[in-house]
C-alpha positions in Angstrom: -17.9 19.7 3.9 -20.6 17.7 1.9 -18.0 14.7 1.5 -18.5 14.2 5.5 -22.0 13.8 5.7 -22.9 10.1 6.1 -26.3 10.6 4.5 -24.6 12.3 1.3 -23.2 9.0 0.8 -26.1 6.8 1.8 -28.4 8.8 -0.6 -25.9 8.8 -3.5 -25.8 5.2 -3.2 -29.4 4.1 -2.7 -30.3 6.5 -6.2 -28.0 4.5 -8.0 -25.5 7.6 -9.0 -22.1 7.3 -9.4 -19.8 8.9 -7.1 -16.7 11.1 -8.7 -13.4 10.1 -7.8 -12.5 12.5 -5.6 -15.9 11.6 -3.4 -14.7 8.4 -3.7 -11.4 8.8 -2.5 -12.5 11.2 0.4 -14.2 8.2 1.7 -10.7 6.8 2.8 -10.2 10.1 4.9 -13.1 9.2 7.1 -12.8 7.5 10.8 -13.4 4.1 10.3 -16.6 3.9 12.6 -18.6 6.9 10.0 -17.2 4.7 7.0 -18.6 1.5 8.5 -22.0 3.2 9.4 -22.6 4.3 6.0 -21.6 0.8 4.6 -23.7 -1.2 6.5 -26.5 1.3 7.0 -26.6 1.0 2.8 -26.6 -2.5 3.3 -29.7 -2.7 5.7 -31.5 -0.5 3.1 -30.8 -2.8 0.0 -30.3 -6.6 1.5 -31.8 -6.4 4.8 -30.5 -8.5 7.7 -30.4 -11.8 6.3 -26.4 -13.3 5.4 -26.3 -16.1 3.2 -23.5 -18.4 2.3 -22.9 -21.5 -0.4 -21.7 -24.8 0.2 -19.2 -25.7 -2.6 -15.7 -26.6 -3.3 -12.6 -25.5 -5.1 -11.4 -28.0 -7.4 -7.5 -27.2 -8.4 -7.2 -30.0 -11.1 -3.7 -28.1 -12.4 -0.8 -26.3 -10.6 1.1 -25.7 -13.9 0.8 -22.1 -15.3 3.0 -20.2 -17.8 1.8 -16.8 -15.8 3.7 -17.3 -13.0 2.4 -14.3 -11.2 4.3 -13.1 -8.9 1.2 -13.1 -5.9 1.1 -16.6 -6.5 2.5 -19.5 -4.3 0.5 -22.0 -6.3 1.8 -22.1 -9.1 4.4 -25.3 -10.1 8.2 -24.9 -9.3 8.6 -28.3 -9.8 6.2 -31.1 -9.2 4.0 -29.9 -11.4 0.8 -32.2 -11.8 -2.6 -32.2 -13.6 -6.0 -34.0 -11.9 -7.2 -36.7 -14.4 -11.0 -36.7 -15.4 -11.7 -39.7 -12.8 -10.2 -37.7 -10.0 -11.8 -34.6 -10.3 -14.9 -36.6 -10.5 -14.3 -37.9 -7.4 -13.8 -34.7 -5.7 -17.0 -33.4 -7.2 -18.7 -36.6 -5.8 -17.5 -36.2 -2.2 -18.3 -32.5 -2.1 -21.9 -33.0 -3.6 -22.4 -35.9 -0.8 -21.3 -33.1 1.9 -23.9 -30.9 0.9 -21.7 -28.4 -1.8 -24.4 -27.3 -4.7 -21.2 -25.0 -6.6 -18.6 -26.8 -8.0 -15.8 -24.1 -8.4 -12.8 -25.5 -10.9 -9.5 -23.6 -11.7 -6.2 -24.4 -12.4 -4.4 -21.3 -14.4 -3.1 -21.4 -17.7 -1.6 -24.6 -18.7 -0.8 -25.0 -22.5 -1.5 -28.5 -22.2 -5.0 -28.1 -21.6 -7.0 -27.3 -24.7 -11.1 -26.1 -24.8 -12.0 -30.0 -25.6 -10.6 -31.2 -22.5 -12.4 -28.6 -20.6 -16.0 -29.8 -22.5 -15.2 -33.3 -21.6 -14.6 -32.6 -18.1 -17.8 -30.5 -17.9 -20.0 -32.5 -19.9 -18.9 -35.6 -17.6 -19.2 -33.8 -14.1 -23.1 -33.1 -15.3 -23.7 -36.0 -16.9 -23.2 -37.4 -13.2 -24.3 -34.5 -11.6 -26.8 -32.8 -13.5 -28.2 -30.5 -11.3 -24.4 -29.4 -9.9 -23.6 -25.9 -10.5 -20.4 -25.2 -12.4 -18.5 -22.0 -11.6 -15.4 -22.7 -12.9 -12.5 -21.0 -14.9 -11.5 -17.1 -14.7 -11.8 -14.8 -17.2 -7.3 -15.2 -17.7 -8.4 -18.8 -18.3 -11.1 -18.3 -20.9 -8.6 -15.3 -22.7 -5.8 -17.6 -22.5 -8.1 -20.6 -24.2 -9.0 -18.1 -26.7 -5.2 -17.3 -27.9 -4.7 -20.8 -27.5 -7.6 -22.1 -29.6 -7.3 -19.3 -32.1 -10.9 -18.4 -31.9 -12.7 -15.7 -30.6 -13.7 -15.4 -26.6 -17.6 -15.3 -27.6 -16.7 -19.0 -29.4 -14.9 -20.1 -26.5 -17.2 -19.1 -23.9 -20.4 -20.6 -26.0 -18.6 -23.9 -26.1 -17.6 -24.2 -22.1 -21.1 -22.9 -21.4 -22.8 -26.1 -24.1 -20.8 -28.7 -22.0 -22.0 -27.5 -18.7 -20.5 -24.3 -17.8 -23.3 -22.3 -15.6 -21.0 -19.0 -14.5 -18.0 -17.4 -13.9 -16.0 -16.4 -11.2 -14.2 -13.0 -10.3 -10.8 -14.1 -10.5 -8.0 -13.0 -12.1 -8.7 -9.9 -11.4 -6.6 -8.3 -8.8 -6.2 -4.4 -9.6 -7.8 -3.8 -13.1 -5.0 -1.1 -13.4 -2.4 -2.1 -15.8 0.8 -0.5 -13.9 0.1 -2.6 -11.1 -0.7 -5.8 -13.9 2.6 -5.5 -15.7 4.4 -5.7 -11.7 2.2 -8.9 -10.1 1.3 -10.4 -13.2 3.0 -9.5 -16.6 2.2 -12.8 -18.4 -1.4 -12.6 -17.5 -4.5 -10.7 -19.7 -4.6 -7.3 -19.1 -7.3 -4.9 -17.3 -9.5 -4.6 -20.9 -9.1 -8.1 -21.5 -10.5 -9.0 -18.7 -13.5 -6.9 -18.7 -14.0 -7.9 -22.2 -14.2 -11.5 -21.1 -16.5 -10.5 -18.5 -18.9 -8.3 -20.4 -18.9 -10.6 -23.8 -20.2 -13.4 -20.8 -22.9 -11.2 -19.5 -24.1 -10.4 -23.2 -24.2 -14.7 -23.4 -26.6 -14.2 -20.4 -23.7 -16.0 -18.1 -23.5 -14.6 -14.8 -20.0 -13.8 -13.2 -18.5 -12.6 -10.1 -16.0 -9.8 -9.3 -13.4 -9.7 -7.1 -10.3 -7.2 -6.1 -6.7 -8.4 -4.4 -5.4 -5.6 -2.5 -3.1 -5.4 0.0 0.7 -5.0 -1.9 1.5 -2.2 -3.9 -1.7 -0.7 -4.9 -2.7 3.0 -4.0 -5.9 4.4 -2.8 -7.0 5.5 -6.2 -6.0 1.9 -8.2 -8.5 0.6 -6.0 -10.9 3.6 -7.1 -9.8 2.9 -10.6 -10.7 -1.0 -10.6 -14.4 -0.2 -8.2 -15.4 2.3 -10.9 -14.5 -0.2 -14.2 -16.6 -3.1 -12.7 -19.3 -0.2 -11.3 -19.6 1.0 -15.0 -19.4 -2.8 -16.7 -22.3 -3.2 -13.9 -24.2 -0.5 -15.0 -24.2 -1.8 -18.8 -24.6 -5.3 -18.5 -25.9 -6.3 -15.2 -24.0 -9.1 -15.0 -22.2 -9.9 -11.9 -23.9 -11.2 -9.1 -21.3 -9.7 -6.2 -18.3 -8.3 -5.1 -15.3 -10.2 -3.3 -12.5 -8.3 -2.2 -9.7 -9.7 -0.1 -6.5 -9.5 1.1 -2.8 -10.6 -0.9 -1.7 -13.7 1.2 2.3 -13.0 0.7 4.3 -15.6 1.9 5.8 -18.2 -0.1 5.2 -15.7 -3.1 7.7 -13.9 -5.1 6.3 -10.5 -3.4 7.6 -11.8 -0.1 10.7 -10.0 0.4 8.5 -7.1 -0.4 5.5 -7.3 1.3 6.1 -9.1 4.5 2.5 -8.7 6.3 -0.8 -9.2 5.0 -2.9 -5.6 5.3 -4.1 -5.3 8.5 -7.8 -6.1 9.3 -8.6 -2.4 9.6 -7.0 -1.7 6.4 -9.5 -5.0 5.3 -12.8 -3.4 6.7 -12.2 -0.1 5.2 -12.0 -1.2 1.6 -14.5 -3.7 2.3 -16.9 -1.0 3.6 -15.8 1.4 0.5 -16.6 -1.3 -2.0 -20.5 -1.6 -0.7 -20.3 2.8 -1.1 -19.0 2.8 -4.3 -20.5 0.2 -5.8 -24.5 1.5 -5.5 -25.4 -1.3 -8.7 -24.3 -4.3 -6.8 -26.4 -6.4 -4.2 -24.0 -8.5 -2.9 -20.7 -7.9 -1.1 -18.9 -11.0 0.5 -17.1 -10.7 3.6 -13.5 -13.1 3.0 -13.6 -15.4 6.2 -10.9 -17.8 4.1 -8.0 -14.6 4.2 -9.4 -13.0 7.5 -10.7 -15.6 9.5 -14.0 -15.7 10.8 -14.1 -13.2 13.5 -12.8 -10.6 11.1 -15.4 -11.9 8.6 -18.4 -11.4 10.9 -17.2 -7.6 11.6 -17.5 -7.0 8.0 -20.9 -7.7 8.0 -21.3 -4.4 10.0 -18.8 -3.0 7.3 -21.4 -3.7 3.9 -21.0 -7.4 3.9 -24.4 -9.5 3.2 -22.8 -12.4 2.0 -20.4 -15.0 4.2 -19.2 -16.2 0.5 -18.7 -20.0 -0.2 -17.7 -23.0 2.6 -15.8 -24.7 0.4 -15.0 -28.1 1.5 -11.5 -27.9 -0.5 -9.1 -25.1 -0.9 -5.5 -24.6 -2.5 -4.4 -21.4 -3.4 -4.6 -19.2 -0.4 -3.6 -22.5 1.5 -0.5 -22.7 -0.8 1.2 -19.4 0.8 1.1 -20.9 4.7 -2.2 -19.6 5.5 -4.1 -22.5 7.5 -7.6 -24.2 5.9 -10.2 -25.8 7.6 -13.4 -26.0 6.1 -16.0 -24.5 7.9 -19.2 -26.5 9.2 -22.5 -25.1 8.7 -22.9 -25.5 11.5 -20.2 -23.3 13.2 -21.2 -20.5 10.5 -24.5 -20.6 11.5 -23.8 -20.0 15.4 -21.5 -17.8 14.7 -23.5 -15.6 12.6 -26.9 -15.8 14.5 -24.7 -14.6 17.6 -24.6 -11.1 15.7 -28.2 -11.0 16.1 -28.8 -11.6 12.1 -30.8 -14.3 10.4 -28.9 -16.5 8.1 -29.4 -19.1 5.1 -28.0 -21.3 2.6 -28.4 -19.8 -1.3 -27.7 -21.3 -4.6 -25.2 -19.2 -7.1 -27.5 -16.8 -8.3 -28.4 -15.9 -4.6 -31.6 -17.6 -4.3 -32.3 -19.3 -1.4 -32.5 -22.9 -0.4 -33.1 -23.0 2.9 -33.4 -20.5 6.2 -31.8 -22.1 8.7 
């Protein structure tokens, strides 16, 4: 059967065609060892052997969100609190003196918060910073500022991007399926409103990421569904830079009594490896060392990986549902990576690189 030759795959991929669904779900039949082949022999073809990482930080300057998704362990019960501008400057300061070029800012959807408070935060972190790259707010954030202002998502995304806004991140994402939205996160902007965001940003010439939670109650085809809607934005707007997928973190989440265990790191590897297949118009696929650890990281880079994703020097979310944080030295991620026998070096946000190391 044609689905079961490797080089079927490999060659669909590297001519930039679209697989069918029902190649692309055949893919999750295969032995683990064939998928992984195919991933990172398409990866060798399009990126080569060198992984690069960022050095930034995650700035949380709000735990108080009316979405209240149920994936979420972050999000205020009580003690809810919001950063002032003088703290979050201070964070940005410390991470920029440890080396962090990305400054990555999100807090959810507090009504509190209004679009001029976000263009005062980001036209003081660059006044101080000018050269500091802002990837902040998710594309929930920038539809919810958009209900909340009243205007329209191109306005509000023109505005963030004159006070300093350089690009977006993936999140917010989880399964662009809306059965699965209206279970984890009924509150939040749904599967079109998110690629709207997302594809009104690319048309501004801003540059996003895009990322996938999986790992609860998804099926093998929502995650089909949702690498086939970012494929096809991909193919019209050329927007996003990569591809982060990674694993629900379910305790201390509503989901708990539900979903006990975080997928397995096989379960990781295959979708991981699946995403590179599937998604022949992106570059860039990051392994998640901050949900599987770093010796589960450096195996995806043998399952389509490129990317080791961003150091960050500061982490909440994932840290809010038990999962320990440390932030990881160059140093350490360099060893470790070099021991795989690949080259490695430091990149901006756009992927360009800084320095070989």
């Amino acid at each position: 059967m044609k689905f079961l030759n490797y080089n079927y795959f490999i060659e669909k991929n590297l001519n930039e065609e679209d697989l069918s669904k029902k190649e692309a779900l055949e893919l999750f039949n295969l032995p683990l060892p064939i998928l992984g082949k195919i991933a990172n022999d398409i990866r060798r073809e399009k990126c080569g052997e060198l992984v690069t990482f960022v050095v930034g930080t995650n700035i949380n300057f709000t735990n108080i969100c009316i979405s209240k998704c149920k994936f979420c362990a972050f999000y205020a019960r009580d003690n809810g609190y919001v950063l002032d501008k003088e703290q979050i400057l201070e964070k940005v300061d410390r991470a920029v003196k440890n080396g962090a070029t990305q400054i990555l800012m999100q807090g959810g959807m507090n009504p509190d918060l209004g679009i001029e408070w976000f263009e005062d935060l980001f036209r003081s972190v660059k006044e101080r910073y000018p050269n500091v790259h802002i990837h902040s707010l998710s594309a929930p954030e920038i539809y919810f500022l958009s209900k909340r202002e009243k205007v329209g998502i191109k306005e509000v995304i023109e505005r963030l991007r004159n006070a300093g806004l350089d690009s977006i991140p993936g999140g917010g994402a989880e399964i662009l399926v809306d059965r699965i939205r209206r279970v984890l996160s009924p509150r939040k902007v749904d599967s079109n409103g998110w690629l709207k965001v997302m594809e009104i940003a690319h048309k501004l010439g801003i540059k996003t990421t895009a990322t996938m939670m999986f790992g609860h109650i998804e099926t093998n085809e929502d995650i089909v569904d949702h690498l086939f809607k970012i494929r096809d934005l991909q193919s019209k707007t050329k927007g996003f830079t990569a591809f982060i997928p990674w694993t629900f973190q379910p305790k201390n989440t509503e989901l708990y009594d539900l979903i006990k265990e975080q997928a397995p790191p096989l379960r990781y590897l295959q979708v991981l490896a699946i995403s590179r297949i599937v998604l022949h118009n992106f570059r860039n696929i990051q392994t998640s060392w901050l949900t599987q650890g770093i010796d589960i990281a450096l195996l995806g880079l043998f399952f389509g990986a490129n990317d080791f994703g961003d150091l960050m020097l500061e982490e909440n979310v994932i840290k809010a549902t038990g999962k320990e944080f440390k932030p990881l030295e160059i140093e350490r991620v360099v060893r470790a990576i070099k021991s795989t026998g690949r080259a490695v070096a430091q990149r901006d946000t756009y992927y360009r690189i800084l320095r070989y190391l």
